[in-house]
Every structure is written in C-alpha cells, then in structure tokens.
PDB file of N, H, CA, C and O in Angstrom:
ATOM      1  N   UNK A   1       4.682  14.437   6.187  1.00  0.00           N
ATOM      2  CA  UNK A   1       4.051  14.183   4.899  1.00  0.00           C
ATOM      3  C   UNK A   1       4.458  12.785   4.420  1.00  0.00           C
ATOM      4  O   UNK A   1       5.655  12.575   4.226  1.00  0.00           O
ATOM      5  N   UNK A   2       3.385  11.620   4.174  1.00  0.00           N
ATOM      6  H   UNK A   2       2.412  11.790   4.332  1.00  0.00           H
ATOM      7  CA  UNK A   2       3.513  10.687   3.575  1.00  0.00           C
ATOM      8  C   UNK A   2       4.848  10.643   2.079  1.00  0.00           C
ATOM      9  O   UNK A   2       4.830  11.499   1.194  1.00  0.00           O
ATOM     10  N   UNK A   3       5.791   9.582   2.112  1.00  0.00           N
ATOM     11  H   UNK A   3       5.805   8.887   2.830  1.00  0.00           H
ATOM     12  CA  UNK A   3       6.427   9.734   1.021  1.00  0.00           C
ATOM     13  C   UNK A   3       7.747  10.419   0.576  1.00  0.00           C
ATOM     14  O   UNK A   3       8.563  10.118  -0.296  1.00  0.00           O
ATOM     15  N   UNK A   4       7.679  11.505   1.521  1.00  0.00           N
ATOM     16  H   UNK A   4       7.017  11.749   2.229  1.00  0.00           H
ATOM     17  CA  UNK A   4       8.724  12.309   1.528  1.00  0.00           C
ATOM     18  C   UNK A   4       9.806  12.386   0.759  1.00  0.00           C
ATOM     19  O   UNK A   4       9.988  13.083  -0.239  1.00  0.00           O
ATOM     20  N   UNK A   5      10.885  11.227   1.561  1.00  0.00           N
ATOM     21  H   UNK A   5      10.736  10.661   2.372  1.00  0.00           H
ATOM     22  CA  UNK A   5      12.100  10.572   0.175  1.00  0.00           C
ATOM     23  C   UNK A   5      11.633  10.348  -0.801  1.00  0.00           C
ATOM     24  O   UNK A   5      12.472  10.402  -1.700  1.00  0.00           O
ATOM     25  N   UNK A   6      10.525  10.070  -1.184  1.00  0.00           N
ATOM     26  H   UNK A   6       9.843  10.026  -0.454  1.00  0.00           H
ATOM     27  CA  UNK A   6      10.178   9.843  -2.727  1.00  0.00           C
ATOM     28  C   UNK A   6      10.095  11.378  -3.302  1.00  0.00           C
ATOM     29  O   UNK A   6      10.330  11.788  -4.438  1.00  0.00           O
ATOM     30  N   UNK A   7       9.703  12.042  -2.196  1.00  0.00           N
ATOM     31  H   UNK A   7       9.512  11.709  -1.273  1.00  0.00           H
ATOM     32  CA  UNK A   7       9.215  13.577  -3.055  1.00  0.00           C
ATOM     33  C   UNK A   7      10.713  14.322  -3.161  1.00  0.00           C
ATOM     34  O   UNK A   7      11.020  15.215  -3.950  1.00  0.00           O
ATOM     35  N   UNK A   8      11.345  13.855  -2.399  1.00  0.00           N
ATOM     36  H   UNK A   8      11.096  13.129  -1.758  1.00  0.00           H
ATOM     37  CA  UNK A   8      12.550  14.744  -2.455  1.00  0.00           C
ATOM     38  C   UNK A   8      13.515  14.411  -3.530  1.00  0.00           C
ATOM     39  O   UNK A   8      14.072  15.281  -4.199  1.00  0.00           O
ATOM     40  N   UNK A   9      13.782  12.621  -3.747  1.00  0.00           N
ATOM     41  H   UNK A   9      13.329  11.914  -3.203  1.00  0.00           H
ATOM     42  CA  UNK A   9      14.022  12.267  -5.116  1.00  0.00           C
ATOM     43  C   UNK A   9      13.547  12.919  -6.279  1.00  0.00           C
ATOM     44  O   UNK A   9      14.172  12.890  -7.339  1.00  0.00           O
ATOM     45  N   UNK A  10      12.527  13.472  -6.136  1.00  0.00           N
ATOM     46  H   UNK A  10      12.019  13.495  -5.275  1.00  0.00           H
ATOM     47  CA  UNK A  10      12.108  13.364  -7.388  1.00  0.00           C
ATOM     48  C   UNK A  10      12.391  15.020  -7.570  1.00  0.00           C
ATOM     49  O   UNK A  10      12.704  15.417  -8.692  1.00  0.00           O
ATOM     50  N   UNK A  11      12.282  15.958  -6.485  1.00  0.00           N
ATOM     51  H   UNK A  11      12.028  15.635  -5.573  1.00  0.00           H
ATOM     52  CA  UNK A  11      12.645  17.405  -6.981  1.00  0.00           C
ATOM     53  C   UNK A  11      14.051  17.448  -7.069  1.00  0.00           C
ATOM     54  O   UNK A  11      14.608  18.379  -7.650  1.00  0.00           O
ATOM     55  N   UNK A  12      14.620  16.604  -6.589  1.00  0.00           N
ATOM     56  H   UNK A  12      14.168  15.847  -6.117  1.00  0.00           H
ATOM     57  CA  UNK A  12      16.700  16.736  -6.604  1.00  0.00           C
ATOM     58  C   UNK A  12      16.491  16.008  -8.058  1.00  0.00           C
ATOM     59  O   UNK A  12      17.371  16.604  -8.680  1.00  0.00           O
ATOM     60  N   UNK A  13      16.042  15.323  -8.784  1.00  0.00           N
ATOM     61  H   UNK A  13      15.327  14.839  -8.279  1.00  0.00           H
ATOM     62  CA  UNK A  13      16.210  14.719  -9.996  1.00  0.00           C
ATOM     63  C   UNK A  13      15.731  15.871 -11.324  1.00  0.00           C
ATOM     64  O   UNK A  13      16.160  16.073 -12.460  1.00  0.00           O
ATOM     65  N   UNK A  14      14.814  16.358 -10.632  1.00  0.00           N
ATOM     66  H   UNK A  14      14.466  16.194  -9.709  1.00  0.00           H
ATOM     67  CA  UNK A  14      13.672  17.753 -11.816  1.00  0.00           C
ATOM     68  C   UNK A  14      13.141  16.725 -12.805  1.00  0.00           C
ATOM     69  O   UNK A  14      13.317  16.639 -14.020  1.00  0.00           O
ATOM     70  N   UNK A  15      12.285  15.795 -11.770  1.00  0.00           N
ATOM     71  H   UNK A  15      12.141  15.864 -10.783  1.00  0.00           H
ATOM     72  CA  UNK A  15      11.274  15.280 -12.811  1.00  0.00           C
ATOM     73  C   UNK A  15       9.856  15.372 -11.903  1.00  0.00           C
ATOM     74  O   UNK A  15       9.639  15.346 -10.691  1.00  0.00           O
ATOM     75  N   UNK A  16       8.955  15.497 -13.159  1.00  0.00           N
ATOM     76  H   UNK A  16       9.131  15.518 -14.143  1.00  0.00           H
ATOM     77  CA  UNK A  16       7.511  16.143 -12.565  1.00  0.00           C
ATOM     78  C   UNK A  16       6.536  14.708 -12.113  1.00  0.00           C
ATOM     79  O   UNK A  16       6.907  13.580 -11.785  1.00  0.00           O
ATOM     80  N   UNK A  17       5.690  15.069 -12.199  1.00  0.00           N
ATOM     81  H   UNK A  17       5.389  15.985 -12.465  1.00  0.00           H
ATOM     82  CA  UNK A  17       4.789  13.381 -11.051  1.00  0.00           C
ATOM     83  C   UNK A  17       3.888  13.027 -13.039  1.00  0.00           C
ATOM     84  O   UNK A  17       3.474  12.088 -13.719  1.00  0.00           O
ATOM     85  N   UNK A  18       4.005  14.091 -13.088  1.00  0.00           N
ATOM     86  H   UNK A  18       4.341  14.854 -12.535  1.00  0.00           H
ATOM     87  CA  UNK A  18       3.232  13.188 -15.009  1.00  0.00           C
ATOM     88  C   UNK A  18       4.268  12.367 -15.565  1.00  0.00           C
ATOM     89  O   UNK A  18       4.126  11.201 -15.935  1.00  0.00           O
ATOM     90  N   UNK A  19       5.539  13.191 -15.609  1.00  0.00           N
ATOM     91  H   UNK A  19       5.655  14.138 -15.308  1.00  0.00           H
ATOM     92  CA  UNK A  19       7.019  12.014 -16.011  1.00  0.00           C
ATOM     93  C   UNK A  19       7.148  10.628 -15.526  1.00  0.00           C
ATOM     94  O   UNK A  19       7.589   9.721 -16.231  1.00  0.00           O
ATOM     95  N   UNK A  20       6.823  10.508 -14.515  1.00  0.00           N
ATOM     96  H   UNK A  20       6.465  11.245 -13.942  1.00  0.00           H
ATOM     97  CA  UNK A  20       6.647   9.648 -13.349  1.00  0.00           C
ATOM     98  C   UNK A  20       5.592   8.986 -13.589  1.00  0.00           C
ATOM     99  O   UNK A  20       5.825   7.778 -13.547  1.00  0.00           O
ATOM    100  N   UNK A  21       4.136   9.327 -13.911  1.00  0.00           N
ATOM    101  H   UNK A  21       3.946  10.308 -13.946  1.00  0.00           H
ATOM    102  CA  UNK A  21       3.014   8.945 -14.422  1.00  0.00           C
ATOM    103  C   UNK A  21       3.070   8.042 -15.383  1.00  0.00           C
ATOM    104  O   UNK A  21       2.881   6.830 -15.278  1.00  0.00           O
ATOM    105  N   UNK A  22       3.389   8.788 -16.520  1.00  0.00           N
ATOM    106  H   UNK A  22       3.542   9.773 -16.605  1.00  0.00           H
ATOM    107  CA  UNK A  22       3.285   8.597 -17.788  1.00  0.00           C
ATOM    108  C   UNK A  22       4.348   7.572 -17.585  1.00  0.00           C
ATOM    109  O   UNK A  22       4.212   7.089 -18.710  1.00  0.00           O
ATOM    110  N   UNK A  23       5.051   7.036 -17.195  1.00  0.00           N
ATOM    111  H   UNK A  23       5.161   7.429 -16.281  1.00  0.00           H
ATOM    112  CA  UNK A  23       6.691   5.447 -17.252  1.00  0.00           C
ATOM    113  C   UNK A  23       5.636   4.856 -16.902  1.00  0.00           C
ATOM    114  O   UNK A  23       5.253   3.873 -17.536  1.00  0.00           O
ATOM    115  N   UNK A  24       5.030   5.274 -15.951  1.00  0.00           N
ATOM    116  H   UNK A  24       5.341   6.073 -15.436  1.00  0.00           H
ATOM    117  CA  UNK A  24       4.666   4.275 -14.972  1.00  0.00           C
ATOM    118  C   UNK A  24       3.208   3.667 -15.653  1.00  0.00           C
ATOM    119  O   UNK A  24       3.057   2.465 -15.435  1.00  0.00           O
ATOM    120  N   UNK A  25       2.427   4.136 -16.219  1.00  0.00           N
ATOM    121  H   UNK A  25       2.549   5.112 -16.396  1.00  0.00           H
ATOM    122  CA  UNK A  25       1.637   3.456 -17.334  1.00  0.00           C
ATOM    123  C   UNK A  25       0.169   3.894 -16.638  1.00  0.00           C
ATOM    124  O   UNK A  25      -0.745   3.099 -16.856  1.00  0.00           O
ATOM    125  N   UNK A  26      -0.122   4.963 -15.899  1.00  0.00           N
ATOM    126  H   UNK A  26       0.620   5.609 -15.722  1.00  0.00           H
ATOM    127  CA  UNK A  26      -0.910   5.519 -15.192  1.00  0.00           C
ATOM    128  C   UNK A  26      -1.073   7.075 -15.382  1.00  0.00           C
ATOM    129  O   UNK A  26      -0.303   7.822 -15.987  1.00  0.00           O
ATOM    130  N   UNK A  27      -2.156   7.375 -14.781  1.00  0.00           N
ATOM    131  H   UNK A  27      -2.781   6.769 -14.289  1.00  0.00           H
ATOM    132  CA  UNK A  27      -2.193   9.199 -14.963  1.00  0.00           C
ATOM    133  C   UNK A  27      -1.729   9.640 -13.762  1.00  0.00           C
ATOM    134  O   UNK A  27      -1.512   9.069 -12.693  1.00  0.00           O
ATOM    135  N   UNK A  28      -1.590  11.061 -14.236  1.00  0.00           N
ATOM    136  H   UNK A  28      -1.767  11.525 -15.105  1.00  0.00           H
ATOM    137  CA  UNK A  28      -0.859  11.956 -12.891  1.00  0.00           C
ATOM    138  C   UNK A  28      -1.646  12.191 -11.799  1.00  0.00           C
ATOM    139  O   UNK A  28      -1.211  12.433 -10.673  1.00  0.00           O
ATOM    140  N   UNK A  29      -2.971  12.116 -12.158  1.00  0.00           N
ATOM    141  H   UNK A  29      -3.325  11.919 -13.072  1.00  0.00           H
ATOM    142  CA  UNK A  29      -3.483  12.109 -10.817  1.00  0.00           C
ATOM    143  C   UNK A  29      -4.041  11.095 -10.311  1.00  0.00           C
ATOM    144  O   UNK A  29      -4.994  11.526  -9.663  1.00  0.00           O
ATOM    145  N   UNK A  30      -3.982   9.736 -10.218  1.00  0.00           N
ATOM    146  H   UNK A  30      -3.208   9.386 -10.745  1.00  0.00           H
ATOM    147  CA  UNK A  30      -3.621   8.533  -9.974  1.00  0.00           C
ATOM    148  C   UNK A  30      -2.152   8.424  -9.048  1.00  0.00           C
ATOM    149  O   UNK A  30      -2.023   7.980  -7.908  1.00  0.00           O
ATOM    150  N   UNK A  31      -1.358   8.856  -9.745  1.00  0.00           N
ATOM    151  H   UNK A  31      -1.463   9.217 -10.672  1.00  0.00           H
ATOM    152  CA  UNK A  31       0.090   8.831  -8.948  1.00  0.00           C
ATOM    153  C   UNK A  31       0.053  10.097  -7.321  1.00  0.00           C
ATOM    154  O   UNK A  31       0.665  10.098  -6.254  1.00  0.00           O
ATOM    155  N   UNK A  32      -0.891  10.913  -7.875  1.00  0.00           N
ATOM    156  H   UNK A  32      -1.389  10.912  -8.743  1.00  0.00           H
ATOM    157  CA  UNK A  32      -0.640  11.554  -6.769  1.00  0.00           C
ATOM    158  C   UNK A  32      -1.215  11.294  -5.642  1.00  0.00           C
ATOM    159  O   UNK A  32      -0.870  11.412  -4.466  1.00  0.00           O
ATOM    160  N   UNK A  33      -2.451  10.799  -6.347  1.00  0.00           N
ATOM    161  H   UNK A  33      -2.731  10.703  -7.302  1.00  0.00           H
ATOM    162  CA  UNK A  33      -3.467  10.063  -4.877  1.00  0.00           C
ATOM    163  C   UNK A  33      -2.718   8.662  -4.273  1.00  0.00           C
ATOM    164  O   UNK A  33      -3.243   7.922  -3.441  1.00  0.00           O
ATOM    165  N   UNK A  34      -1.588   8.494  -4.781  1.00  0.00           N
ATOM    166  H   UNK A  34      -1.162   9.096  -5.457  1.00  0.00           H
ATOM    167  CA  UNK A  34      -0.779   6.867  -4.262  1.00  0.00           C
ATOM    168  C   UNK A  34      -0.329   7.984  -3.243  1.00  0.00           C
ATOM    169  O   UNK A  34      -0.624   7.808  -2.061  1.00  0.00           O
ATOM    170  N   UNK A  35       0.571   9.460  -3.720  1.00  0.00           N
ATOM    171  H   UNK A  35       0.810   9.603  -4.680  1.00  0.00           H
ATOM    172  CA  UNK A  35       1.395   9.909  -2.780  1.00  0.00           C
ATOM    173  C   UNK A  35       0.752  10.472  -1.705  1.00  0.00           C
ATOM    174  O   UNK A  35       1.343  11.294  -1.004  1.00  0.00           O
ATOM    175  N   UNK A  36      -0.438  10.123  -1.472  1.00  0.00           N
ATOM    176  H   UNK A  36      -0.918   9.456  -2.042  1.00  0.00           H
ATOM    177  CA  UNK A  36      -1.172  11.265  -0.208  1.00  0.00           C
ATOM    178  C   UNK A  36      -0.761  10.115   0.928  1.00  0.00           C
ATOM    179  O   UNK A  36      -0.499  10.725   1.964  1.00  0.00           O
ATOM    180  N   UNK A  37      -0.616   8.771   1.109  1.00  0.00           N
ATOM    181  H   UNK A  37      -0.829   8.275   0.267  1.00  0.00           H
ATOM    182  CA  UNK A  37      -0.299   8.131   1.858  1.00  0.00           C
ATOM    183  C   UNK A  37       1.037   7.234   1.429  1.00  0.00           C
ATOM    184  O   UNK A  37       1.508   7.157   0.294  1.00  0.00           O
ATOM    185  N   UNK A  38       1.526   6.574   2.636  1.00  0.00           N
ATOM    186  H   UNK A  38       1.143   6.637   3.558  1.00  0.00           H
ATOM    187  CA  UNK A  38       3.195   5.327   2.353  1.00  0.00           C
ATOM    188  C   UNK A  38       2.396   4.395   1.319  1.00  0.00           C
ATOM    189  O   UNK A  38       1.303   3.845   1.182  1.00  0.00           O
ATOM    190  N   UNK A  39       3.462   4.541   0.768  1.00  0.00           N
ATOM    191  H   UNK A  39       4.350   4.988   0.880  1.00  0.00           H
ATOM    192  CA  UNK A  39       3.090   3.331  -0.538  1.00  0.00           C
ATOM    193  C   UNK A  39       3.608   1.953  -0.054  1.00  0.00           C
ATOM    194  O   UNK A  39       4.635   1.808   0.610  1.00  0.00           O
ATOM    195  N   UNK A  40       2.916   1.117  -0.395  1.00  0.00           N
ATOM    196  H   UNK A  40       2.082   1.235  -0.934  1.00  0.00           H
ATOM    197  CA  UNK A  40       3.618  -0.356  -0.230  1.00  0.00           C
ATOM    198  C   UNK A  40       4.775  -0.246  -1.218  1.00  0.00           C
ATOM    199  O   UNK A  40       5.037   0.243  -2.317  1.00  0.00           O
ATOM    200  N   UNK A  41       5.428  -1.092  -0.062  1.00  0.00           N
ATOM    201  H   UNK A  41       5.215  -1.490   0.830  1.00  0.00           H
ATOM    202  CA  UNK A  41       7.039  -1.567  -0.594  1.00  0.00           C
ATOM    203  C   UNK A  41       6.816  -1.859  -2.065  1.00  0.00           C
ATOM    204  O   UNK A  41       7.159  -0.979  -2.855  1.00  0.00           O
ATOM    205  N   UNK A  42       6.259  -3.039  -2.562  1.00  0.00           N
ATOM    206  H   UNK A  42       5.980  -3.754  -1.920  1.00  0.00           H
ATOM    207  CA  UNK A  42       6.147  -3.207  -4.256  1.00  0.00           C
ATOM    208  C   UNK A  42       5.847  -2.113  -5.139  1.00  0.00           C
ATOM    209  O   UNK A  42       6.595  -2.051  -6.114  1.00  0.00           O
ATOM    210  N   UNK A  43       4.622  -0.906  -5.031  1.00  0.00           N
ATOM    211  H   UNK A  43       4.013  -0.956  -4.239  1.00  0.00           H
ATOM    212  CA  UNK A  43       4.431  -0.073  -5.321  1.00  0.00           C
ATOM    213  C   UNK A  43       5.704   1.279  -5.391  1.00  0.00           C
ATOM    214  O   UNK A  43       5.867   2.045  -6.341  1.00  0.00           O
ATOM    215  N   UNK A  44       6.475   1.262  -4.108  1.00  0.00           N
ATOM    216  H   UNK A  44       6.343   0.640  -3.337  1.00  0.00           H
ATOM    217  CA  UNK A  44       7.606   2.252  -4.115  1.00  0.00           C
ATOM    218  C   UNK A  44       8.636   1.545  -4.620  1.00  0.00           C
ATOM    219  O   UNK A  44       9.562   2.161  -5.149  1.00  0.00           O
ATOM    220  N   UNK A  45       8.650   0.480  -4.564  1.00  0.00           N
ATOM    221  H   UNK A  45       7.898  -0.020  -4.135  1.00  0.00           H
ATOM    222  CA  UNK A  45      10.279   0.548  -6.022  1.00  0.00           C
ATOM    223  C   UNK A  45       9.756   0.176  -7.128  1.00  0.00           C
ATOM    224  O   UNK A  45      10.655   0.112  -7.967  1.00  0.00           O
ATOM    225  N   UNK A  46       8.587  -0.151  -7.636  1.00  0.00           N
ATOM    226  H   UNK A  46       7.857  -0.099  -6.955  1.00  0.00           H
ATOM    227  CA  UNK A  46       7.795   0.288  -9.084  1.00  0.00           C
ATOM    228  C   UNK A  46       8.243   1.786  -9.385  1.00  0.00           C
ATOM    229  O   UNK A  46       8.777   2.141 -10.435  1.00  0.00           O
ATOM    230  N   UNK A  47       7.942   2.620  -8.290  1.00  0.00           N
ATOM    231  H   UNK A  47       7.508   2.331  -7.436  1.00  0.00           H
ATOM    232  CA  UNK A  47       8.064   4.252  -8.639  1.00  0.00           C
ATOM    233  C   UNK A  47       9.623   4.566  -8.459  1.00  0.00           C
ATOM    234  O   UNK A  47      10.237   5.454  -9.050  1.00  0.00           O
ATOM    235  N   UNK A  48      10.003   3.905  -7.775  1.00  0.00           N
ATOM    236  H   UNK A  48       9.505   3.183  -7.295  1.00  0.00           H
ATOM    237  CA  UNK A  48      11.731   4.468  -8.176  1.00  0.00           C
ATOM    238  C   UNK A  48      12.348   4.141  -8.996  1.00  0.00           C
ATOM    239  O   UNK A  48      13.306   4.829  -9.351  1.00  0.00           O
ATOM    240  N   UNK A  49      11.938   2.603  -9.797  1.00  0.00           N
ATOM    241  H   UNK A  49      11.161   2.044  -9.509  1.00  0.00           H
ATOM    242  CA  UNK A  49      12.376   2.335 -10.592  1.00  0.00           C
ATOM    243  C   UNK A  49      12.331   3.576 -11.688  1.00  0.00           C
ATOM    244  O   UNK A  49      13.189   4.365 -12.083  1.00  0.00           O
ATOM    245  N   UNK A  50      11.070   3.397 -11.964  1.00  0.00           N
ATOM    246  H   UNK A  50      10.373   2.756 -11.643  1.00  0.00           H
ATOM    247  CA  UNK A  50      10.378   4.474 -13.092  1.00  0.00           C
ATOM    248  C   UNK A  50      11.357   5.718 -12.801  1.00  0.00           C
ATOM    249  O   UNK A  50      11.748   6.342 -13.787  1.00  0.00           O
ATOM    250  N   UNK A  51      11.825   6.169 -11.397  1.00  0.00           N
ATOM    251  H   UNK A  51      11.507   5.662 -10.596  1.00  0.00           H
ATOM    252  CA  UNK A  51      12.094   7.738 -11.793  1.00  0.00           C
ATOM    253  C   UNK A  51      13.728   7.463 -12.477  1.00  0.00           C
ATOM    254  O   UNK A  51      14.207   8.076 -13.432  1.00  0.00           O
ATOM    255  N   UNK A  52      14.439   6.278 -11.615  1.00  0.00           N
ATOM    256  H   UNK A  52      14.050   5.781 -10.840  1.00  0.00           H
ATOM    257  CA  UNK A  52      15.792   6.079 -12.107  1.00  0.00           C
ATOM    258  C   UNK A  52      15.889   6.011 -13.701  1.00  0.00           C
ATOM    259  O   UNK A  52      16.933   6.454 -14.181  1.00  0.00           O
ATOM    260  N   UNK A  53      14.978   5.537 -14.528  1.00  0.00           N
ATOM    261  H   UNK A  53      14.131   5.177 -14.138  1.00  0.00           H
ATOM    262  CA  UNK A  53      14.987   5.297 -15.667  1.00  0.00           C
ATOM    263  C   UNK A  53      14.783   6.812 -16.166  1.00  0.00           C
ATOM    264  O   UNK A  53      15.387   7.137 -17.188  1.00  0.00           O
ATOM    265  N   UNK A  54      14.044   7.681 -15.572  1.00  0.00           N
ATOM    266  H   UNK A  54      13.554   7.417 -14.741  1.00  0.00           H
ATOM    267  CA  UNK A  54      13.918   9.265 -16.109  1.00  0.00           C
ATOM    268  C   UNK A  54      14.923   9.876 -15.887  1.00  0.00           C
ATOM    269  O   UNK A  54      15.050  10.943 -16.488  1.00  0.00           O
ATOM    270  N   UNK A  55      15.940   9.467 -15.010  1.00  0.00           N
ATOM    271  H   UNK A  55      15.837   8.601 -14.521  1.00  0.00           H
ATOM    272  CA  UNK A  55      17.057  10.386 -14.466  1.00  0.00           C
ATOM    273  C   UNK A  55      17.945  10.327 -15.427  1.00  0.00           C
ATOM    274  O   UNK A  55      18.617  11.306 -15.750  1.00  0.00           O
ATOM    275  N   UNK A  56      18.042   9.168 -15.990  1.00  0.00           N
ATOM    276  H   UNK A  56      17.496   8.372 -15.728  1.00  0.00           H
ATOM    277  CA  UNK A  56      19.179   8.955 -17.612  1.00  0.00           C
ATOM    278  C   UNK A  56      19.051   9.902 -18.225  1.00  0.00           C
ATOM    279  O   UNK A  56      19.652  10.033 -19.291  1.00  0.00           O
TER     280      UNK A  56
END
C-alpha cells in the first residue's frame, strides 16, 4: 500500500486524515486521493509536518 509510514504515523499518533486535512488547508478527501499513491518528497514533509504539529 502506497504511503504506509505515513499511515502508520498517523494511527500510532490517533489523528484522523480530516485533522490532517483541515492543518493542511485542504479537504479530507483531497488528502486521501494524495494517499492512494507515494507522495512527492515536498508534498510528504508538508504532511508530516502538519501531523507533528497535531501530535502537540
């Protein structure tokens, strides 16, 4: 599955893909259609950034 470490970050953290969405200045299903395939490098630490900032 495309993404994986990102998906697994994000269930070890217990934040949802709208949490993630919504930082990120986009809708949830926008974010999810990024996750059906590897995100470009710029795009995936855009999204980790965003989740590190939810993990506070």
């Amino acid at each position: 599955m495309a993404n994986e470490e990102i998906r697994d970050r994000m269930r070890v953290a217990n934040v949802r893909h709208w949490q993630i969405a919504h930082e990120m200045g986009i809708s949830p299903e926008t974010l999810c259609r990024h996750l059906r395939f590897e995100l470009p490098q710029a795009e995936r630490e855009r999204l980790l950034v965003a989740l590190d900032r939810l993990k506070q």
